[in-house]
C-alpha positions in Angstrom: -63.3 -20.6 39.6 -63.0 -16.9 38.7 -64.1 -15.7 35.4 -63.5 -12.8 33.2 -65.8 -10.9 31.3 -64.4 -9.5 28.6 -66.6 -7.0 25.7 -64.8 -6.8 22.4 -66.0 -5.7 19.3 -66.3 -7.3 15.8 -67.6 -6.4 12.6 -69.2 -3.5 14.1 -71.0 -6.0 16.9 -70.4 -6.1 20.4 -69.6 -9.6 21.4 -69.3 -10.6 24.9 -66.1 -13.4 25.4 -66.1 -15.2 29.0 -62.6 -16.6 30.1 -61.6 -18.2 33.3 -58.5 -16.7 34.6 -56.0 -19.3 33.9 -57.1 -18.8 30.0 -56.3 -15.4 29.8 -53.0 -15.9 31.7 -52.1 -18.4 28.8 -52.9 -15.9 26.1 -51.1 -13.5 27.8 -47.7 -15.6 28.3 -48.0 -16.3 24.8 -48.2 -13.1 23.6 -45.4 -12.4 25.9 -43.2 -14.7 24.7 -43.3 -13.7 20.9 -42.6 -10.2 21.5 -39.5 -10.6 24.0 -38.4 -13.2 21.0 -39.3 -10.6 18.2 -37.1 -8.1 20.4 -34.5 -10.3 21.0 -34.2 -10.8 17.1 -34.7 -7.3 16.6 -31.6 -6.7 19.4 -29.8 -9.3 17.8 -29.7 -7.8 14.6 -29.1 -4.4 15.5 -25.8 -5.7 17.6 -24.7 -7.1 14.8 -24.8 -4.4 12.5 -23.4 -1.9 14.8 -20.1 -4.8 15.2 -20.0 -4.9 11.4 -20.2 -0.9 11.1 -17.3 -0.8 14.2 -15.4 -3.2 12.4 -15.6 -1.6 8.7 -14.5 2.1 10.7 -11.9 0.8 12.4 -10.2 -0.7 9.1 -11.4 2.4 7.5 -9.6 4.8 10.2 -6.2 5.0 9.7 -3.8 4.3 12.9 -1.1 6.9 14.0 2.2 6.1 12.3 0.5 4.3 9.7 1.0 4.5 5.8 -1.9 6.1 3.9 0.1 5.8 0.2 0.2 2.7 -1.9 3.0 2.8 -5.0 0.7 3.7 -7.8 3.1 3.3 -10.7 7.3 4.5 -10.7 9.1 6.1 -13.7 12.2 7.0 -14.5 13.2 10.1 -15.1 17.1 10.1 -15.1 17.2 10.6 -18.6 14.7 13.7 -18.5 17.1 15.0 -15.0 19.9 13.8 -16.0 22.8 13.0 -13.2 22.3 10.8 -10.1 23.2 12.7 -7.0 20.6 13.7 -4.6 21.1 17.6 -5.2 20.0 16.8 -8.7 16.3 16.9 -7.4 15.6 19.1 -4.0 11.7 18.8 -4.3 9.1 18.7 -6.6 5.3 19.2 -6.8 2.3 17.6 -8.7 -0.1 20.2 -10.4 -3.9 19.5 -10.7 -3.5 18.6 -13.9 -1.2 16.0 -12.9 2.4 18.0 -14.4 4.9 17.3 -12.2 7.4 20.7 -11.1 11.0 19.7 -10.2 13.7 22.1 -8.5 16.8 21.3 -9.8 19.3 23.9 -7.9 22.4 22.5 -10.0 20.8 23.0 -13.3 19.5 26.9 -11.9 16.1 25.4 -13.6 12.3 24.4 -12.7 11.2 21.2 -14.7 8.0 20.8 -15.9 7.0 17.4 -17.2 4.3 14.9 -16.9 4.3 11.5 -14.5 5.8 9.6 -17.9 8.2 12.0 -18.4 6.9 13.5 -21.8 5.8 17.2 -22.6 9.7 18.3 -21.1 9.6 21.9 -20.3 11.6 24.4 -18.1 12.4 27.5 -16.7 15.5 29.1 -15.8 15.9 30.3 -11.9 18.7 32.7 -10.7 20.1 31.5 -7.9 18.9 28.0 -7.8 15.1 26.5 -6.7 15.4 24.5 -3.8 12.0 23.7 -2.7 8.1 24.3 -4.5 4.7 24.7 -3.6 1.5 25.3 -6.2 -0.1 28.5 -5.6 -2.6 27.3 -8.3 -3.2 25.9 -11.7 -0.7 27.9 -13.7 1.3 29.3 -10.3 4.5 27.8 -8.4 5.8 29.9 -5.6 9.7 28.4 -5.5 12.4 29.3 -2.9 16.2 29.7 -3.3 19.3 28.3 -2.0 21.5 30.9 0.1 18.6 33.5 -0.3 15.9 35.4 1.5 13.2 35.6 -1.0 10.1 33.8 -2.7 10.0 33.7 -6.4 6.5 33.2 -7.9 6.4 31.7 -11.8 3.9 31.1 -14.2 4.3 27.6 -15.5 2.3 28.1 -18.4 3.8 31.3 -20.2 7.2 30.4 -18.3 7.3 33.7 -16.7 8.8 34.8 -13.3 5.4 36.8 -12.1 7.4 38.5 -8.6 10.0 38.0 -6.1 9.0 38.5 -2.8 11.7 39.3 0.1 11.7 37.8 3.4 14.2 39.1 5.7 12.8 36.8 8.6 13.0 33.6 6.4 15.3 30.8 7.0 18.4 31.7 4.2 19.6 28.4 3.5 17.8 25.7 1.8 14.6 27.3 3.0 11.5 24.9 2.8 8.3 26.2 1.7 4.3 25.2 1.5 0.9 26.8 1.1 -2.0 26.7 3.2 -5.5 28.6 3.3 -4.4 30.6 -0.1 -1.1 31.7 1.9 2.3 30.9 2.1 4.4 29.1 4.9 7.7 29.4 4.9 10.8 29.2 7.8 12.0 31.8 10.1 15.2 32.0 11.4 14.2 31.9 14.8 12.5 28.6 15.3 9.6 29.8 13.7 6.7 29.4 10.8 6.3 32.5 8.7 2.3 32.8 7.2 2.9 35.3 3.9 0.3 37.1 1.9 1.6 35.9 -2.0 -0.5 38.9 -3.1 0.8 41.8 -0.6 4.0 40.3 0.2 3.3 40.6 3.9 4.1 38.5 6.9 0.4 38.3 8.2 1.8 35.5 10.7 4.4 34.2 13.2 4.8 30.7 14.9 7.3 29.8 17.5 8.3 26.4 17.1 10.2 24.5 19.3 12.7 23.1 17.0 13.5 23.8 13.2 10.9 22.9 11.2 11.8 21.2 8.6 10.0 19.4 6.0 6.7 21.7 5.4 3.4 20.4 4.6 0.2 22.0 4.7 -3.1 20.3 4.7 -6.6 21.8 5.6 -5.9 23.9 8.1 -2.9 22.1 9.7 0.7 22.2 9.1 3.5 19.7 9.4 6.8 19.5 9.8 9.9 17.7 10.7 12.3 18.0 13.9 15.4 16.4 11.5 17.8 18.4 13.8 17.6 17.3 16.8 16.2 13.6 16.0 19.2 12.5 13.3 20.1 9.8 15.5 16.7 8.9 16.9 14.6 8.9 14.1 12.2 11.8 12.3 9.5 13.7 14.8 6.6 14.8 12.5 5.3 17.8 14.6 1.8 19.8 14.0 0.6 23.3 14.2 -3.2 24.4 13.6 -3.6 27.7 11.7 -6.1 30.4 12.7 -7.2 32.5 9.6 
């Protein structure tokens, strides 16, 4: 029978261990088998977190076409509006401070109130505010119906602060958003107009394929609606990316 020698040292003594072979091939199997089954726990549990991560993302990540908005709370406001038609109200935007900004076109007037409907204030518009976007705290840039301008007001002091012109704008029932500190606006030619608020200037032009309808801006994307040509088929949201 073969034997091993084997020298190994303990408490600073050199001990000499003799093992036949089929001894050491025991320890050895043993030793083995209880680190593949501490790495198979280890695997296991390591698999299973990842799952549980996967899962939580993929309940976390929204799907295409899916709602991201819950119904917080609704009020009515029909008494602060007045009048039930759909003109009444063309669009309306939520400050930072939570004041809502309403264009009401019929009523030449922007309404300022908050989500309850208390603290009613207003401004008066020449030429009727269709649609709103917040410039920023104290700023609304608003545009008209049947005109080719921008009107900028301060909600605050209730002050008209400058009316831009846009000859290349969309002149009816133009819609209007800001992104990256500038203004987005229609063109008449199938086309998103980027404006300086400050200089007035058209810094930007983006063909479209359709109308776009419906602005939005967010980060540094913009969307939009194809309502023309999808009335029967249903809404097409559309998106552009903005260079600065």
């Amino acid at each position: 029978m073969l034997k091993k020698r084997i020298l190994c040292c303990k408490n600073d003594q050199s001990i000499l261990f003799i093992f036949e072979n089929r001894e050491i091939h025991e320890v050895l199997r043993i030793q083995t088998t209880k680190k593949k089954s501490h790495f198979l726990r280890g695997l296991s549990t390591l698999l299973k977190s990842f799952k549980s991560k996967q899962q939580s993302d993929n309940l976390a990540q929204p799907k295409f076409g899916q709602s991201l908005f819950m119904l917080h709370h609704q009020t009515d406001l029909t008494s602060v509006i007045g009048g039930n038609d759909w003109r009444d109200v063309t669009d309306m935007v939520m400050m930072d401070d939570g004041r809502l900004v309403m264009c009401l076109p019929r009523q030449r007037r922007l309404l300022i109130c908050n989500t309850d409907g208390s603290q009613v204030d207003s401004i008066d518009v020449q030429g009727g505010p269709w649609c709103v976007t917040a410039v920023n705290n104290s700023t609304v840039a608003v545009t008209l119906e049947w005109n080719k301008c921008i009107e900028m007001y301060d909600i605050n002091n209730k002050l008209k602060l400058k009316s831009i012109s846009v000859p290349e704008m969309w002149w009816w029932m133009g819609n209007i958003t800001t992104i990256n500190n500038k203004l987005v606006v229609c063109g008449c030619d199938n086309s998103l107009l980027i404006i300086d608020h400050q200089t007035g200037e058209v810094v930007q032009t983006i063909q479209t394929d359709c109308y776009p309808d419906r602005l939005h801006g967010s980060g540094d994307r913009l969307f939009y609606c194809d309502n023309y040509h999808n009335s029967c088929t249903g809404t097409v949201i559309l998106m552009t990316h903005i260079t600065p």
